[in-house]
C-alpha positions as CSV (number, residue, x, y, z in Angstrom):
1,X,-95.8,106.4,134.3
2,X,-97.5,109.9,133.8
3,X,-97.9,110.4,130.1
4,X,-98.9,114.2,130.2
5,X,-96.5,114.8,132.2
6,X,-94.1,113.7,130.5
7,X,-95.3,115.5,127.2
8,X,-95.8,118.8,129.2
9,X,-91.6,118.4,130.0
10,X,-90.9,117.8,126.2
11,X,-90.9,121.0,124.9
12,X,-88.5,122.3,127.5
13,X,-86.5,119.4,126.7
14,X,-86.4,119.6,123.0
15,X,-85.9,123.3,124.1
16,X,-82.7,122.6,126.0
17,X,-81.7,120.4,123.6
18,X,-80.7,123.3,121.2
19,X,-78.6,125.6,124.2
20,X,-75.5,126.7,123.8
21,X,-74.2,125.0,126.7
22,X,-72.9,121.5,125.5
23,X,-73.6,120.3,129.0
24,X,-77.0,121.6,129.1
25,X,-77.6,119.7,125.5
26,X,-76.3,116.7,127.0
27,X,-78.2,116.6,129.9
28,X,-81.6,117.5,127.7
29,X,-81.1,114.6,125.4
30,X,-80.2,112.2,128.0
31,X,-83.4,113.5,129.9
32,X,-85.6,113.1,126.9
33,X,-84.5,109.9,125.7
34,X,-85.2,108.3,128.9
35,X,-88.9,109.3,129.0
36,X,-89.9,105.7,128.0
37,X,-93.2,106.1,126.5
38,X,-94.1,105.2,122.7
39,X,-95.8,108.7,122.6
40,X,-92.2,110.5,123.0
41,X,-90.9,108.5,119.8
42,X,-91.7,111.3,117.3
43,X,-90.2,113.9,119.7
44,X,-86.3,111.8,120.4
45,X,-85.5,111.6,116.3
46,X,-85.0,114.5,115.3
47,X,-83.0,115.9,118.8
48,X,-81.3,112.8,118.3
49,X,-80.5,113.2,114.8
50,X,-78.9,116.4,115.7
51,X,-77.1,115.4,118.5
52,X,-75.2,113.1,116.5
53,X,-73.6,115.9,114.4
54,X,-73.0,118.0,116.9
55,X,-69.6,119.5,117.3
56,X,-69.3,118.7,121.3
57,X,-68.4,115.3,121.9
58,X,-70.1,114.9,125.3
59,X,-73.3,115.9,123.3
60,X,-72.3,113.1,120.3
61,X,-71.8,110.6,122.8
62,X,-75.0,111.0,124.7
63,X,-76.7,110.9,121.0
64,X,-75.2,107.8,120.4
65,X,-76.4,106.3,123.9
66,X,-79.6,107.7,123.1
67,X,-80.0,106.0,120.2
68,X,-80.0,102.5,121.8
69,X,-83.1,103.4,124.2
70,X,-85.0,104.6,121.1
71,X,-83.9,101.4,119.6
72,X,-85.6,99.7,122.7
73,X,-88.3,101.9,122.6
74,X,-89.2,101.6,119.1
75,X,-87.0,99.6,116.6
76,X,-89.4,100.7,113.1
77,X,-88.1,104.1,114.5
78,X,-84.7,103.2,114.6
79,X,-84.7,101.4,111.0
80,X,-86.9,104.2,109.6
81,X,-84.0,106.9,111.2
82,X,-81.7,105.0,109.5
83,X,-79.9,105.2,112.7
84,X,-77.2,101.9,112.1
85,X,-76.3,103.7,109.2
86,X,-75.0,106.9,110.8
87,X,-73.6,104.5,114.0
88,X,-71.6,102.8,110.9
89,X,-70.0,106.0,109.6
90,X,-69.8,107.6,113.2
91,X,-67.3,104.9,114.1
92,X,-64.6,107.0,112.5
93,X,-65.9,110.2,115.0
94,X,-62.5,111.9,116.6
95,X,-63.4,110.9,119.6
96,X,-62.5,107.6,121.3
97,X,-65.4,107.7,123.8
98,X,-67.6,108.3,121.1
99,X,-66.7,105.4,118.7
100,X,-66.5,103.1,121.6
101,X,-70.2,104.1,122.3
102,X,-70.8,103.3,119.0
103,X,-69.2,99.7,119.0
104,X,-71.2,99.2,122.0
105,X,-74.4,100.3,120.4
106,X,-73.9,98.4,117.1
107,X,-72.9,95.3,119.1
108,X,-76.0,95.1,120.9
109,X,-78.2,96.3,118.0
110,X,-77.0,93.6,115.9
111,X,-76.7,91.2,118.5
112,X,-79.3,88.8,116.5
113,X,-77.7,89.3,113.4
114,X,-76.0,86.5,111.5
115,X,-72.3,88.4,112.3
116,X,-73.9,88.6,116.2
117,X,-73.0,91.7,116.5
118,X,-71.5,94.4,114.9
119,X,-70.0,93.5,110.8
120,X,-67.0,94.1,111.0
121,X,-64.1,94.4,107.4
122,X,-60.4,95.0,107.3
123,X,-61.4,98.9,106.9
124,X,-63.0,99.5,110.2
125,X,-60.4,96.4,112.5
126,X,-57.1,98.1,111.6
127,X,-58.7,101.8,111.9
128,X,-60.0,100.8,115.1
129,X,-56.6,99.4,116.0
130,X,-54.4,102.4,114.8
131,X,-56.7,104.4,117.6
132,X,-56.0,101.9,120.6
133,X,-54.1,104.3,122.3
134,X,-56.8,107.1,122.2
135,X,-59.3,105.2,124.2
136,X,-59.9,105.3,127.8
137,X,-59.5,102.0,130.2
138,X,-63.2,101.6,129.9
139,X,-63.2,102.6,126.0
140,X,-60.4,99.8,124.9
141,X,-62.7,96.9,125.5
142,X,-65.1,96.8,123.4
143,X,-62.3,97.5,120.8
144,X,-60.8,94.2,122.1
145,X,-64.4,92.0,122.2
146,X,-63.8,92.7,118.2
147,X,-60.7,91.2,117.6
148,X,-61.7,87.1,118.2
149,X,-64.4,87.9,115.7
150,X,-62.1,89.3,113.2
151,X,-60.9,86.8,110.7
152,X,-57.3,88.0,109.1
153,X,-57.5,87.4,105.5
154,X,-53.9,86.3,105.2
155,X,-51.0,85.5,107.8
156,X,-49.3,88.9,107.0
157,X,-52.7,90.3,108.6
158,X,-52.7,88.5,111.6
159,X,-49.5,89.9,112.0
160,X,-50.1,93.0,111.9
161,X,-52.9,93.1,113.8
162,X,-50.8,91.3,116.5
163,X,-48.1,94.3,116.4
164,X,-51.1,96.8,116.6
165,X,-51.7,95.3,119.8
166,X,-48.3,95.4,121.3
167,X,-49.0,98.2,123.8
168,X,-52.6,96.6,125.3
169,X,-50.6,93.6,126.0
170,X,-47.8,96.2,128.1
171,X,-50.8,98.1,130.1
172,X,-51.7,97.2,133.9
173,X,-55.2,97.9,132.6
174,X,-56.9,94.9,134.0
175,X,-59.8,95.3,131.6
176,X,-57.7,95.2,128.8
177,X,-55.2,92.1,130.4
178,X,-58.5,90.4,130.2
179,X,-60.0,90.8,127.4
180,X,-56.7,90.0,125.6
């Protein structure tokens, strides 16, 4: 609701967003991305951009969040960043929180598309599924919202995709039991 001072806090922010401390990156980027005013646009892309690459994951995964309240903000930004692009090949990021962040993003950036929601190929579904066990209770779910809009090519497919889910359908996860 203050625009100067919100631009005043900016330059510490884009400041912070270079520290050493992962934490302290984190926090900036998160900080900075929620000051929801046009005017900021210019001054979240290229922290953002950064972020994304960075080699902390807390950092990557705040990025990724980030980039859904610039897509809010301003979605010429978000096409012109070319961010769906980098959410696409971030899905294969080491870290589990991370891609889930980025199926979460894609979903609801696509949401209007003619997929509704994320595209999804064989490629991405059995990478995705070869990962299951390295996500989090909270992380597995949006892996599973995939799956009923996944559309095996053969039989053979379905199968295996069914065998890749073995070990969801073991858990006491109750997010898990029900999205399965």
């Amino acid at each position: 609701t203050h625009p100067q001072l919100a631009q005043m806090c900016t330059n510490t922010l884009q400041k912070d967003c270079g520290n050493e401390d992962p934490m302290v990156r984190g926090l900036a980027l998160r900080a900075l991305c929620s000051l929801r005013l046009p005017e900021m646009v210019e001054y979240i892309s290229e922290p953002l951009r950064k972020a994304l690459s960075d080699h902390h994951a807390y950092v990557r995964k705040t990025g990724v969040m980030g980039i859904l309240k610039l897509y809010h903000l301003d979605q010429d930004a978000f096409h012109r960043c070319n961010f769906k692009d980098i959410l696409y090949d971030m899905i294969r990021d080491p870290d589990a929180q991370v891609v889930s962040n980025c199926i979460l993003v894609l979903n609801e950036v696509m949401s209007k598309e003619p997929e509704g929601g994320m595209a999804l190929n064989r490629a991405v579904m059995l990478h995705l599924l070869n990962r299951i066990h390295q996500f989090s209770e909270f992380g597995i779910v949006p892996v599973l919202d995939l799956i009923p809009r996944y559309i095996p090519a053969n039989q053979d497919e379905g199968y295996q995709i069914m065998n890749l889910l073995d070990p969801v359908l073991r858990t006491s996860n109750s997010g898990a039991v029900l999205a399965t």
